[in-house]
C-alpha positions, 0 to 999 in steps of 0.5 A, a space after each residue: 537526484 542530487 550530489 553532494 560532496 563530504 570530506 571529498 566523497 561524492 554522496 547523492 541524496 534523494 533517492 526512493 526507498 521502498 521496503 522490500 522481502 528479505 533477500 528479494 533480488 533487486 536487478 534490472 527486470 525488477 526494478 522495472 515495476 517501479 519505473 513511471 510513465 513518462 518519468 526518469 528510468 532508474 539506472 541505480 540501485 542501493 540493497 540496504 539489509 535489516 539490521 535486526 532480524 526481520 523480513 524485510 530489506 531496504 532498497 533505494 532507487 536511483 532515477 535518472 536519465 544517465 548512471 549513477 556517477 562512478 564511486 558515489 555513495 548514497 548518503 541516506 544509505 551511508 548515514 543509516 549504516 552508522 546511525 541505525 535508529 536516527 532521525 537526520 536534518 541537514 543544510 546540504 546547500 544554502 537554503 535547502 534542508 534535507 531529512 533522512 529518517 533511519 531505522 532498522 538499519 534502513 531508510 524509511 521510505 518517503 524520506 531522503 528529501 530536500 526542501 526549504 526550512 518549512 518544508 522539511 520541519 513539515 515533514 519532521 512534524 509527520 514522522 514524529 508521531 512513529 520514530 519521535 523517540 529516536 535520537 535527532 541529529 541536526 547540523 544547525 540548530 537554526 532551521 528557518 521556518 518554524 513560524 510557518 508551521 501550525 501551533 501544535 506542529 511548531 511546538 511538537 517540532 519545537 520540543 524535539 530539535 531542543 533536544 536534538 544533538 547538533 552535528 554535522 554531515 561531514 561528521 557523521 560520515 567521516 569514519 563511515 565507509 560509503 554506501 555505493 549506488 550501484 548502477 544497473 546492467 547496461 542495455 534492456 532487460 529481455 523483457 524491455 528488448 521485447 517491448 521495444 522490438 515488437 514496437 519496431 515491427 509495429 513501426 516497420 508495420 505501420 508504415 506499410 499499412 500506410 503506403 497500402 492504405 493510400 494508393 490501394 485501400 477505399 475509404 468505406 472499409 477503414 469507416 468500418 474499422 473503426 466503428 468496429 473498433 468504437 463498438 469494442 472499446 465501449 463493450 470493453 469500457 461496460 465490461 470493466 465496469 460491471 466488474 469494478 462497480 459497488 465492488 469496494 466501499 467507499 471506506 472501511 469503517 462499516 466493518 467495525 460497526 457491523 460487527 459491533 451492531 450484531 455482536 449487541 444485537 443478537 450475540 446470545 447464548 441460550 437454550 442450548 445454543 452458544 454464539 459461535 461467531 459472526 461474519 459481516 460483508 457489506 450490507 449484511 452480517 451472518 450470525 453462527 450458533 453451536 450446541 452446547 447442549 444435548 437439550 436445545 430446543 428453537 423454540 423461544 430462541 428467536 426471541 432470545 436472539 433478538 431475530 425476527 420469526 423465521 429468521 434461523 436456518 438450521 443445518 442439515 444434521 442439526 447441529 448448527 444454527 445461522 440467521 443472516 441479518 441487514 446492516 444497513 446499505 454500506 456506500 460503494 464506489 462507482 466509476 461512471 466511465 473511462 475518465 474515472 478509471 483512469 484516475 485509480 493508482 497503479 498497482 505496485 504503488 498500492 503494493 509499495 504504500 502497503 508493505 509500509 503499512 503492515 510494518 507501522 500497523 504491526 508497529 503501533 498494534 503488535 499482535 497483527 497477522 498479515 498473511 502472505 498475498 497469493 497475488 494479483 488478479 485481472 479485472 474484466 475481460 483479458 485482451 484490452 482494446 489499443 490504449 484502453 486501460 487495464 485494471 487489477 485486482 488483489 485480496 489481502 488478508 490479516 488475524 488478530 485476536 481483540 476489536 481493539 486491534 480490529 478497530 485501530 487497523 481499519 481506522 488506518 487502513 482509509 489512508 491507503 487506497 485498500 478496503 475492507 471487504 469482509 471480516 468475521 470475529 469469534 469469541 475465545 472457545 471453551 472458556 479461554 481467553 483469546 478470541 479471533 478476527 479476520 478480515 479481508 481486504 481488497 483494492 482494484 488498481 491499474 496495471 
C-alpha cells in the first residue's frame, strides 16, 4: 500500500479491487477468503456501488499489517466517484506512475497499481482493447517508457495518450469528497478465534505429549505411528488422484469442434426423422432425432445420417432416435503426485478471476447467460491427513443461442483456470429463428 497526500488529504492508492454480488455484505468473516498465506491481513475495506443498475458491486481490500490511517481516502475509489468511466495515469512521486481504470462507477480490479513509466504504459496497453474508447485523463503528457514497449503496443498506447486530456490528480479530486477505507472490526472473527484457540489447545497438547513421550513413552510405538501415518497420506494422495485424473481437459477448444464435427457430419433431417440436437463431452458426442412424421421408417436412415450400421438406439415408445459417436481422444489433465497438487490455485482466486470474466464475456458478446453457482463441492475423501492438501470443485453453467457466441466464449475461457466439460446445442424449433447452447464448465482448485 501507499499514501499520497492531494490538496492536504491523505489518499492510499494500490488496493485490491474484486467485483462482488450486489449488496453482498463485505465485513470481517468475509474478507477472510480473500486473506493469503503468509501475506498481509487485510485490515480495510472500501464498498464501492455500481453506478448503473447492474448486479454487481465494487470492493477494494486494504492489505496491511496495521489499519488503515485514520480519515484517508482510497484515491481509486474517490477518482471513480467523480470520473465514472475513465481511464487515470498519474506520477504519484518522481519516477513512479500509477493506473486506475474506472467504469460503472467502480475500479476495475487489477488496476489501482504503481510501477515505472513502461510498467504502467504496459499495462495501459492491456485494458485498451476493453475501456480504449473512454476518456483518458494523464497528469503529464511525458510518460517515460514508450520506446520500451513492442511496435504495435508503442503505437496503440501512442495513439491513445495523443488524445488524452492532460490533468492533474489534485485537480480531479479537489472538489470530490474523499472515499474513506474503512478499517475493519478490531479483534478476530469467531471463526478466527476459533482457529487460533484450537491452535493454543494443540499447543497446550503438544507440549504435553512431548514431556509424556520423553520419560514414559518407548520408541517402537511412535516407529508405528508413523508408518501408519505414511500409509494414510499415501492412501489419501491416490484418492485424490483418482478423483482429479482425466477429470478436466487440458483446454476447451474441443467443445467447438465437436460440435461443429458432428453437426457437418450426421445433423440430417430425413425419413421422417428431424435432427433434434446434439450433446458432446470429451471423447464422444450423442446425436438426437424427433419424428416429424407419422410415417418414419429406419431403414436407410443410417445411411442418410452418415452412421455406421447399428449405430441407432431407439427409444422405448418409439418416438426418439440417438446414435453416439467418437470424436476423437480429447488430452486430459493428469496430476503425477502431491508436487502437482499443490501447484492448483485457490479457489476463490478462481471465483474472483471468474466474476471478471462473466462481465467482460457478457461485454464483448452480449447475449451470454451465466447462470447462478450452487457452489463448491469437496474433492476425494472428506478428512485430510495433517498438511495434506485439500481440493474443491465447482460446476458452472452458461446459455446462448449462436456458435458464434459459443465460439468466442470458449476462445477465452483458457485464459481462466476453467474447462469446459460438456456443451450441447439445438437448432431453433418449429422453424424459428433462435437456436440453443449450453455449456458446462468445471475447475478443481485448493481449498
Amino acid at each position: 500500500m501507499s499514501q499520497i497526500k492531494l490538496n492536504k488529504k491523505l489518499y492510499l492508492t494500490e488496493l485490491e479491487w474484486h467485483g462482488v454480488p450486489a449488496g453482498k455484505a463485505v465485513g470481517a468473516r468475509e474478507v477472510q477468503s480473500y486473506e493469503e498465506d503468509g501475506g498481509p491481513p487485510v485490515t480495510g475495506v472500501v464498498h464501492l456501488k455500481s453506478s448503473e443498475s447492474l448486479e454487481e458491486d465494487f470492493v477494494g481490500l486494504y492489505r496491511d499489517r496495521g489499519t488503515p490511517p485514520k480519515k484517508a481516502g482510497t484515491l481509486a475509489g474517490t477518482i471513480a466517484k467523480a470520473c465514472p468511466e475513465h481511464i487515470i495515469v498519474g506520477e504519484i512521486e518522481d519516477g513512479v506512475w500509477w493506473l486506475m481504470v474506472s467504469h460503472q462507477g467502480g475500479v476495475i480490479p487489477g488496476t489501482d497499481i504503481e510501477g515505472s513509466g513502461r510498467e504502467i504504459l504496459s499495462a495501459l496497453h492491456d485494458h485498451l482493447e476493453l475501456f480504449g474508447d473512454q476518456a483518458i485523463l494523464v497528469s503529464s503528457a511525458d510518460i517515460p517508457g514508450l520506446e520500451g514497449l513492442g511496435d504495435q503496443a508503442k503505437n496503440e498506447v501512442g495513439r491513445a495518450l495523443a488524445g488524452a486530456s492532460i490533468q492533474g490528480l489534485e485537480s480531479i479530486v479537489a472538489d470530490v469528497d474523499a472515499v474513506a477505507v474503512e478499517a475493519l472490526e478490531k479483534g478476530m472473527s469467531p471463526a478466527r478465534q476459533a482457529v487460533t484457540g484450537v491452535a493454543a489447545l494443540a499447543f497446550m497438547a503438544g507440549v504435553g505429549w512431548m514431556a509424556w513421550d520423553m520419560f514414559f513413552v518407548d520408541e517402537t510405538p511412535q516407529v508405528q505411528t508413523q508408518s501408519e501415518e505414511a500409509e494414510a497420506r499415501e492412501q489419501y494422495l491416490q484418492a485424490i488422484l483418482r478423483s482429479v485424473n482425466d477429470r478436466i481437459p487440458e483446454n476447451s477448444g474441443w467443445a467447438i469442434e465437436a460440435i461443429e464435427t458432428a453437426m457437418d457430419r450426421h445433423a440430417v433431417s430425413a425419413n421422417g426423422w428431424q435432427f433434434e440436437g446434439v450433446a458432446c463431452e470429451p471423447g464422444a458426442c450423442t446425436i438426437s432425432w424427433v419424428p416429424y412424421s407419422s410415417i418414419r421408417p429406419i431403414r436407410g436412415f443410417e445411411e442418410e445420417a452418415g452412421l455406421p450400421e447399428g449405430a441407432l438406439s431407439r427409444s422405448s415408445r418409439g418416438d426418439s432416435l440417438s446414435a453416439q459417436v467418437s470424436i476423437g481422444d480429447v488430452p486430459m489433465r493428469v496430476f503425477q503426485g502431491e508436487s502437482d497438487l499443490n501447484q492448483l490455485p485457490v479457489g476463490r482466486e478462481i471465483r474472483a478471476d471468474w466474476w471478471d470474466f462473466m462481465q467482460l464475456a457478457q461485454f464483448r458478446s452480449p447475449g451470454i447467460d451465466f447462470e447462478r453457482s450452487r457452489g463448491t463441492s469437496s474433492v476425494g475423501p472428506a478428512v485430510a491427513p495433517a498438511g495434506m492438501v485439500r481440493l474443491e470443485s465447482e460446476t458452472l453453467h452458461a446459455n446462448g443461442k449462436t456458435l458464434a457466441q459459443l465460439e468466442r466464449l470458449l476462445g477465452s475461457l483458457d485464459q481462466t483456470d476453467i474447462r469446459a466439460k460438456k456443451v450441447t446445442f439445438a437448432p431453433p424449433e418449429d422453424g424459428g429463428s433462435s437456436s440453443q447452447w449450453r455449456v458446462e464448465m468445471e475447475y478443481v482448485a485448493k481449498q
